[in-house]
GUMARSE-447273 format. One record per residue (C-alpha): residue in one letter; x, y, z; chain. Coordinates in steps of 0.05 Angstrom, whole numbers, plus 5000, padded with zeros to 4 digits. Layout:
BEGIN
- aa c1 c2 c3 ch
- a X Y Z A
...
END
This chain:
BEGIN
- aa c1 c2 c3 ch
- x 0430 3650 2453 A
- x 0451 3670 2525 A
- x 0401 3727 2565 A
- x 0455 3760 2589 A
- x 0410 3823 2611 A
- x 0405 3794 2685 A
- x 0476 3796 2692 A
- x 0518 3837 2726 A
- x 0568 3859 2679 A
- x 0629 3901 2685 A
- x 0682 3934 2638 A
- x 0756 3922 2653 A
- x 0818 3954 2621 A
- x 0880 3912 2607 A
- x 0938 3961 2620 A
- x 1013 3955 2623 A
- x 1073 3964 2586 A
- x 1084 3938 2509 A
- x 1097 3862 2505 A
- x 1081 3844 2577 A
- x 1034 3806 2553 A
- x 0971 3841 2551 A
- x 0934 3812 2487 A
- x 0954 3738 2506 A
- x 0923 3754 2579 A
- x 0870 3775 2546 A
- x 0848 3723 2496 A
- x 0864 3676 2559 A
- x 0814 3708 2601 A
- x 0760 3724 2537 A
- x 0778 3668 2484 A
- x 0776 3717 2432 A
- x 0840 3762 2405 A
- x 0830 3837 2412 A
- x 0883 3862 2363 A
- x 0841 3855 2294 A
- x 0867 3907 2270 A
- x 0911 3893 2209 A
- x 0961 3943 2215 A
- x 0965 3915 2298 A
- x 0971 3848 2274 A
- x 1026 3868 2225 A
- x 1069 3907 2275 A
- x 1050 3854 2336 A
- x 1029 3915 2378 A
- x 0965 3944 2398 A
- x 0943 4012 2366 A
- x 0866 4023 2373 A
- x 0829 4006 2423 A
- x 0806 3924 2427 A
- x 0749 3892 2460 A
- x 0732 3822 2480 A
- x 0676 3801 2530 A
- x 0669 3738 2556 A
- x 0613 3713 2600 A
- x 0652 3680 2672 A
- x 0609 3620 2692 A
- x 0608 3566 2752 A
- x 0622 3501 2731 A
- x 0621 3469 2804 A
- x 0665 3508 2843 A
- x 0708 3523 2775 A
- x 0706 3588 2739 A
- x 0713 3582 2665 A
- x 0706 3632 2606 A
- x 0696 3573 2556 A
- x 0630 3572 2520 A
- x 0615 3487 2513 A
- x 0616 3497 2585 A
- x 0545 3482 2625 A
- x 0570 3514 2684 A
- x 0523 3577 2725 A
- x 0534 3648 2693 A
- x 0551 3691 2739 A
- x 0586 3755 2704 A
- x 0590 3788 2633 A
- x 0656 3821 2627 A
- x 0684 3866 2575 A
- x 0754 3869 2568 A
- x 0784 3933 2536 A
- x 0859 3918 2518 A
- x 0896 3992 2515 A
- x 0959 4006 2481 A
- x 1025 4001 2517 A
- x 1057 4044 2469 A
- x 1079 4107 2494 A
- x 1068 4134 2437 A
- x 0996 4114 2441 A
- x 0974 4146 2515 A
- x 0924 4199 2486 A
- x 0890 4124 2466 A
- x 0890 4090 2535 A
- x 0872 4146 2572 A
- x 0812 4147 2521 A
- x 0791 4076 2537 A
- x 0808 4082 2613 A
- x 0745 4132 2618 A
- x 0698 4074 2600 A
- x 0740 4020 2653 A
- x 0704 4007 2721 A
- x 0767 3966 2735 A
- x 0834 3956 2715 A
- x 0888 3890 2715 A
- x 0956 3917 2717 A
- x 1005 3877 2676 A
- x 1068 3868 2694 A
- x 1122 3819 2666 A
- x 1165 3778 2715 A
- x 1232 3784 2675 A
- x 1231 3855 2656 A
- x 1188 3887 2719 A
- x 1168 3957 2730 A
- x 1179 3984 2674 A
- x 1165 4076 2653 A
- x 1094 4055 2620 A
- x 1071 4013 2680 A
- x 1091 4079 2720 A
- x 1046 4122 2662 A
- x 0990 4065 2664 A
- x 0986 4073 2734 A
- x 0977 4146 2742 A
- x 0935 4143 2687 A
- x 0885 4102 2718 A
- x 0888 4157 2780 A
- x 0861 4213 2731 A
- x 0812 4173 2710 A
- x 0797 4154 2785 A
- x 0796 4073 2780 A
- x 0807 4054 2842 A
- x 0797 3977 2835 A
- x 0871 3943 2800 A
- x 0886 3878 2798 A
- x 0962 3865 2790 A
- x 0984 3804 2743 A
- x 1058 3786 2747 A
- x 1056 3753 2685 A
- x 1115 3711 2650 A
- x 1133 3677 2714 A
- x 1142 3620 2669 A
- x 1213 3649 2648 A
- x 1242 3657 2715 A
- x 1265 3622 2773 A
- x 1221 3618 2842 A
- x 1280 3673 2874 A
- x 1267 3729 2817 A
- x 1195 3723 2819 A
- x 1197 3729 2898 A
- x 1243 3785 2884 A
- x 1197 3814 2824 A
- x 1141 3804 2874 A
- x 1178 3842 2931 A
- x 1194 3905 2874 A
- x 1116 3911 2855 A
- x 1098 3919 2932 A
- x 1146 3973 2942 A
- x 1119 4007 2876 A
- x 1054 4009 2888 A
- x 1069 4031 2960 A
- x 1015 4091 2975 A
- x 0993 4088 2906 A
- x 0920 4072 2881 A
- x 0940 3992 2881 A
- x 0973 3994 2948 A
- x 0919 3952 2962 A
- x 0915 3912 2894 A
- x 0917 3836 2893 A
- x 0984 3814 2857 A
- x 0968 3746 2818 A
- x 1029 3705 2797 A
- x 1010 3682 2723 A
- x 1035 3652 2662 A
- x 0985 3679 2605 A
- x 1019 3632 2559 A
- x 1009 3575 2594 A
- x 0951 3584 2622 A
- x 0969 3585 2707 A
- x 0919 3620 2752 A
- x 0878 3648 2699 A
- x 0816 3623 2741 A
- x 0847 3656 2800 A
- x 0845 3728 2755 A
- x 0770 3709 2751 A
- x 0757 3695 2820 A
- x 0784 3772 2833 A
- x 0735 3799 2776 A
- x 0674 3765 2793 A
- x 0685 3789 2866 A
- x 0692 3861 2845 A
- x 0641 3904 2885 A
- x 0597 3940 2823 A
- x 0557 4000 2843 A
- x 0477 4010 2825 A
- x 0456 4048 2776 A
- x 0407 4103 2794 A
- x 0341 4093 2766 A
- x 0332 4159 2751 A
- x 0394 4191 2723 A
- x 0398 4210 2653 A
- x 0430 4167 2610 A
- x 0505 4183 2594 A
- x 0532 4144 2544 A
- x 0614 4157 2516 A
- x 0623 4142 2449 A
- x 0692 4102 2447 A
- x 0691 4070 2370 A
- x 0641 4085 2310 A
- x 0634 4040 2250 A
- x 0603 4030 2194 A
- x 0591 3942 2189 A
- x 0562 3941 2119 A
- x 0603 3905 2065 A
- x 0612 3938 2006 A
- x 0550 3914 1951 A
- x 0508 3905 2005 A
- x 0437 3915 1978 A
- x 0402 3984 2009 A
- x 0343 3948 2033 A
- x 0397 3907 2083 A
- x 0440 3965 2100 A
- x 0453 3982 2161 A
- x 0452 4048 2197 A
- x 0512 4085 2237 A
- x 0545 4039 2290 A
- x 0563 4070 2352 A
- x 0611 4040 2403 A
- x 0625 4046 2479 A
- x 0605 4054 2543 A
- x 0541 4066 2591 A
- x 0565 4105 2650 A
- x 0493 4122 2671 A
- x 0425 4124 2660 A
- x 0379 4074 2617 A
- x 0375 4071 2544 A
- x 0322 4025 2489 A
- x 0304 4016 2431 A
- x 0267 4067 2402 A
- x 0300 4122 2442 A
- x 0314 4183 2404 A
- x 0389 4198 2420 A
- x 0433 4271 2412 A
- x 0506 4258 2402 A
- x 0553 4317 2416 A
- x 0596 4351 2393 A
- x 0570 4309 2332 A
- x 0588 4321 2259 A
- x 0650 4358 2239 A
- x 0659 4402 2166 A
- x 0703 4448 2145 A
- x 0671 4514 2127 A
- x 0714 4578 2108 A
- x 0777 4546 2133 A
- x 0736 4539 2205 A
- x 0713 4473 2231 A
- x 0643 4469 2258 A
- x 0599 4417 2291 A
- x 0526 4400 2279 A
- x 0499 4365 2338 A
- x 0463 4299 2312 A
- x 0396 4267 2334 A
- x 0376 4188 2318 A
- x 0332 4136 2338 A
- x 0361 4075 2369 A
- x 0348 4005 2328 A
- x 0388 3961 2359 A
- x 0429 3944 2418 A
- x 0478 3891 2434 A
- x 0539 3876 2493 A
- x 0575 3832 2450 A
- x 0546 3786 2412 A
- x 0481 3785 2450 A
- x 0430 3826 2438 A
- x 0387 3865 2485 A
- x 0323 3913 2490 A
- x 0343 3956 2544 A
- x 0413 3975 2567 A
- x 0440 3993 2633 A
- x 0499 4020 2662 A
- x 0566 3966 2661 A
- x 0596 3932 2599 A
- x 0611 3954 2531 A
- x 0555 3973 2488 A
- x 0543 3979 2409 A
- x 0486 4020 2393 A
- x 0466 4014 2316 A
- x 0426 4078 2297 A
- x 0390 4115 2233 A
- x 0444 4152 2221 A
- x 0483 4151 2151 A
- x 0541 4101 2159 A
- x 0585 4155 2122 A
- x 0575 4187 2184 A
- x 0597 4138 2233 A
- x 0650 4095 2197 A
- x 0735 4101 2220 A
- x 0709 4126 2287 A
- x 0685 4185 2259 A
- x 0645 4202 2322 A
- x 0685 4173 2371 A
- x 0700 4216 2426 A
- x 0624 4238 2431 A
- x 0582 4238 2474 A
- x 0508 4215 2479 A
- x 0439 4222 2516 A
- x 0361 4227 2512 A
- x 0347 4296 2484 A
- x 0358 4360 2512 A
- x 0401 4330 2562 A
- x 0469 4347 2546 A
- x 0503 4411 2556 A
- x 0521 4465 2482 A
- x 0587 4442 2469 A
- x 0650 4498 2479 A
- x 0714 4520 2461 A
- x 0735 4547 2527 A
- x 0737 4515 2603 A
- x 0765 4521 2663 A
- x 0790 4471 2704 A
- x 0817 4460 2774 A
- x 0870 4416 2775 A
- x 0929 4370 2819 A
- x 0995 4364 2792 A
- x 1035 4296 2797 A
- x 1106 4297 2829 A
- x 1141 4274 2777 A
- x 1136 4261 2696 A
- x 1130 4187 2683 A
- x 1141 4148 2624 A
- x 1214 4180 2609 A
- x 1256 4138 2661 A
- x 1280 4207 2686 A
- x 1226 4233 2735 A
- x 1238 4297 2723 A
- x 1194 4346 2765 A
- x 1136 4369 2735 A
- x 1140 4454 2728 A
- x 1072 4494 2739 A
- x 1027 4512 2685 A
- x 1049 4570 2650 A
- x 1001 4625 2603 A
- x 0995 4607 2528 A
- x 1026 4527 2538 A
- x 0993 4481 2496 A
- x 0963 4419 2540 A
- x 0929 4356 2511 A
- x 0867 4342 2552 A
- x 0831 4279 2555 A
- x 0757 4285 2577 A
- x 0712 4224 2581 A
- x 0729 4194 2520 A
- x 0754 4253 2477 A
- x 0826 4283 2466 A
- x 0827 4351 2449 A
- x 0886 4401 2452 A
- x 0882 4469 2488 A
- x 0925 4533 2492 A
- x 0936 4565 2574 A
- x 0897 4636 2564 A
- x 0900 4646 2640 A
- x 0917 4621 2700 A
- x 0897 4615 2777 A
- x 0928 4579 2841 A
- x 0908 4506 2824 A
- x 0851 4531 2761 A
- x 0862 4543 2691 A
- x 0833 4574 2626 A
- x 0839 4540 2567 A
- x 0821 4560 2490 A
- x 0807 4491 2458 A
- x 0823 4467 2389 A
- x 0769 4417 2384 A
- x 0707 4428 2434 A
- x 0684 4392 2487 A
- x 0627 4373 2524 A
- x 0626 4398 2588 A
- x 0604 4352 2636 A
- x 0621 4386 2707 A
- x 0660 4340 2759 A
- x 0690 4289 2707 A
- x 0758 4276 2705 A
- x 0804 4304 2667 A
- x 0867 4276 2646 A
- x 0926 4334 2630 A
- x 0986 4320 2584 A
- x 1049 4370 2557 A
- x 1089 4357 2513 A
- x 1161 4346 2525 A
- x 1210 4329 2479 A
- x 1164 4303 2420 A
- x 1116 4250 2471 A
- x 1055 4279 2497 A
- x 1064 4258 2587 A
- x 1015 4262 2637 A
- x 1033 4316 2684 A
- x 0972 4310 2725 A
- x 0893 4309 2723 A
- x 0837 4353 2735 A
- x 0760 4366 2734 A
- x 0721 4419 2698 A
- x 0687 4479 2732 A
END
């Protein structure tokens, strides 16, 4: 088995709007399919949130994902493939708190499309900075249209976040310039972890892996999924996960935070002793898997003890309002925040919902319906509702 713990290893969302090609990209660039989920698989969409890694080695001069291969590792990606769904944004804004990059997909014979708008402002409240653009599909149209496809991209992402972004002609489906994708991602400038932050680690998925039968000296405990942002982590680490475990109690939910000690750690399929920032990470732990299982505690976050801040009901944030709503095709302009409107807030990789009980110029106090942990500076992504669909009117940071 491959030591991947000496290598540098990055997380990077797959965004864009439904059926550009996103999952084919993706098991393209990883070998492996994200959408396992049965009901995804049914409906040929993605729902939950998918992962694939793939290790990006050297095989003289040529970058390859494929495993036979003998060639010089020199990255460990994780790929998280979000859903293009509108319907689903709640979910990608979720997995883009865990992304220290993003590739943009865009198809050649349908271009820009309202989600690609929504993806891309989406990534600005989460504040990923580093996009790749793939103009995928350029299999289905002539040389002129993609030129012309190519000339529509530049003008969209004109004093955006991507002005910058390399834009990579590809045909997932075929297979063209996938190694030039990897060229981009192995160059991607990854920042240091300091040695002596506390670890901070968002809780994405949680699982429970044991097969039903299984034998209760070879269970094992609570699974939980996600993402390293800071800090160190081993085995043998007791962990608190926040806002932890939720029950009903007089028609009142409440939360019990939740302690464990760490067994196990793997990125992938590999696994490892000591984890640091960069990469997906499963963390398997003492805890009950009745506890963990249909991402029970996802949304959580976790650290060494005492660490984390009490969980609460009510924050205030400052925040910046986008131009325009996104995702409708109509750009309407986006109205101020008004007393008593219900918002959906995502915070690292939690949704929760929370009612306007005052407001400031540019801050806001909200009453929560489920609580957060509040973790001052990070970003805060701020959705109404209008018309039935939850859109992102603009993004903000906690006080």
């Amino acid at each position: 088995m491959q030591d991947i713990s000496k290598l540098k290893t990055i997380n990077v969302g797959i965004v864009g709007h439904i059926d550009h090609g996103k999952t084919t990209l993706l098991q393209r660039l990883s070998g492996k399919w994200a959408d396992t989920h049965s009901e995804e698989l049914k409906r040929g969409i993605t729902i939950k949130l998918g992962y694939a890694d793939a290790i990006v080695k050297d095989e003289d001069g040529k970058l390859t994902v494929n495993p036979e291969s003998k060639g010089k590792p020199v990255r460990y990606i994780t790929f998280v493939d979000a859903p293009g769904h509108e319907m689903l944004m709640a979910t990608m804004l979720s997995g883009a708190a865990i992304m220290d990059a993003a590739i943009l997909v865009v198809a050649a014979n349908e271009g820009i499309k309202p989600q690609t708008q929504e993806h891309l402002v989406a990534l600005k409240s989460k504040k990923i900075k580093k996009i790749i653009i793939v103009q995928n599909k350029i299999d289905l149209v002539s040389k002129e249209r993609a030129l012309e496809n190519y000339k529509t991209i530049k003008e969209f992402v004109k004093g955006t976040i991507a002005e910058n972004a390399t834009i990579i002609p590809v045909s997932a489906i075929q297979g063209v310039n996938i190694d030039k994708i990897l060229k981009e991602l192995i160059e991607i400038k990854i920042t240091e972890p300091e040695k002596s932050e506390s670890p901070l680690f968002l809780v994405a998925r949680s699982f429970d892996i044991n097969k039903p039968g299984t034998p209760l000296e070879k269970l094992h405990g609570g699974i939980l999924g996600g993402a390293l942002k800071q800090g160190t982590l081993k085995i043998g680490d007791t962990i608190e996960i926040k806002p932890g475990y939720s029950y009903k109690k007089n028609n009142q939910y409440h939360y019990q935070t939740m302690k464990s000690k760490i067994i196990s750690m793997q990125k992938g399929e590999y696994q490892i002793t000591k984890a640091l920032p960069g990469g997906s990470l499963a963390i398997e732990t003492e805890l009950d898997p009745s506890l963990t299982k249909a991402d029970a505690l996802s949304g959580g976050v976790a650290s060494t003890e005492n660490i984390l801040p009490e969980i609460t009901e009510n924050i205030k944030i400052k925040y910046t309002l986008f131009d325009k709503v996104l995702g409708t095709g109509k750009h309407e302009t986006i109205q101020n925040i008004k007393p008593n409107e219900m918002l959906m807030l995502s915070l690292n990789t939690s949704i929760t919902v929370g009612q306007v009980t005052k407001t400031y110029e540019k801050k806001v106090d909200l009453s929560l319906k489920i609580p957060v942990v509040p973790l001052k500076g990070e970003s805060i992504g701020i959705a109404r509702n209008l018309n039935g669909h939850w859109r992102l009117i603009g993004f903000g940071s906690i006080e």
